[in-house]
C-alpha positions in Angstrom: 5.0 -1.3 -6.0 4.8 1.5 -3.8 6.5 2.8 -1.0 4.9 4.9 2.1 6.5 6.8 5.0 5.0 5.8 8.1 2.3 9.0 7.6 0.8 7.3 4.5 2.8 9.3 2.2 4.0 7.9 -1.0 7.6 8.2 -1.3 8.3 6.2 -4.1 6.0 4.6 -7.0 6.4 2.8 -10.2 3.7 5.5 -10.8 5.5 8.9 -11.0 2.0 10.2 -10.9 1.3 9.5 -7.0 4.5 10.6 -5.2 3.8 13.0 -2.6 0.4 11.4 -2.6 -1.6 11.1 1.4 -2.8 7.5 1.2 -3.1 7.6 5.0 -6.7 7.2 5.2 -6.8 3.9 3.9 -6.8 0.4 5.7 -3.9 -0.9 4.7 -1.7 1.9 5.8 -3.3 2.1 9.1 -2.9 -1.3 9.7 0.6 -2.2 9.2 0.9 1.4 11.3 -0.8 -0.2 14.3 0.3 -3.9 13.9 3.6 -4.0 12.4 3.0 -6.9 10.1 2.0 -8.0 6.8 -1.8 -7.0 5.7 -3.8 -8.6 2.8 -6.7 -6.0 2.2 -9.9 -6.8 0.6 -10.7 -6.6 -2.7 -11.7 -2.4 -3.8 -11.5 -1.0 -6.7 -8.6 1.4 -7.3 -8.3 5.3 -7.3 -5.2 4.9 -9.4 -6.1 2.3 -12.0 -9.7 1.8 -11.8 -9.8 -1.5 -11.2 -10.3 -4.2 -9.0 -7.3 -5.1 -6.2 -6.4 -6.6 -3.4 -3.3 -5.2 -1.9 -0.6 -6.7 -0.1 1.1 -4.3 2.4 3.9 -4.9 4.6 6.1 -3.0 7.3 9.7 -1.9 6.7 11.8 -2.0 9.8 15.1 -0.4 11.1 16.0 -1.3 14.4 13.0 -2.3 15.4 11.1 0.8 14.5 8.7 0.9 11.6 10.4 3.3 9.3 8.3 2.7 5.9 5.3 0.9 4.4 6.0 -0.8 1.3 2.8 -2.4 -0.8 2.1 -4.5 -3.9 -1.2 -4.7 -5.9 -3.1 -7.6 -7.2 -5.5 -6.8 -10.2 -8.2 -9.1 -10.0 -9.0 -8.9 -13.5 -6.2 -11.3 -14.1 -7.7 -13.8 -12.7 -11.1 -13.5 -15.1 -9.6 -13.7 -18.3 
């Protein structure tokens, strides 16, 4: 799991090796930015793990302002084996 500031920061990561990192170029971050809800992406393959994954990102809210992005990733080699 990771979790973004609304810039597409990472913030905090079960992956120590990302924080600080500007994921704000990609589709999932830019859509929960601009629609506030939850996003399923399509499948890619991953700068981090080098595999394929379909991420699941959702918004955090605080008072009705988006005030973090927090995402999940879905290996799709799980499902082959």
């Amino acid at each position: 799991m990771t979790v973004y500031d609304t810039k597409g920061i990472v913030v905090a990561c079960s992956d120590k090796n990302v924080l600080g990192d500007d994921f704000s170029s990609r589709e999932y971050i830019k859509k929960v930015n601009e629609t506030r809800q939850l996003f399923l992406s399509a499948p890619f393959l991953s700068k981090v793990t080098q595999t394929s994954v379909i991420v699941i990102a959702a918004p955090i809210m605080q008072n009705g302002q988006l005030v973090a992005i927090i995402t999940g990733n879905l290996s799709l080699a799980q499902f082959f084996k």
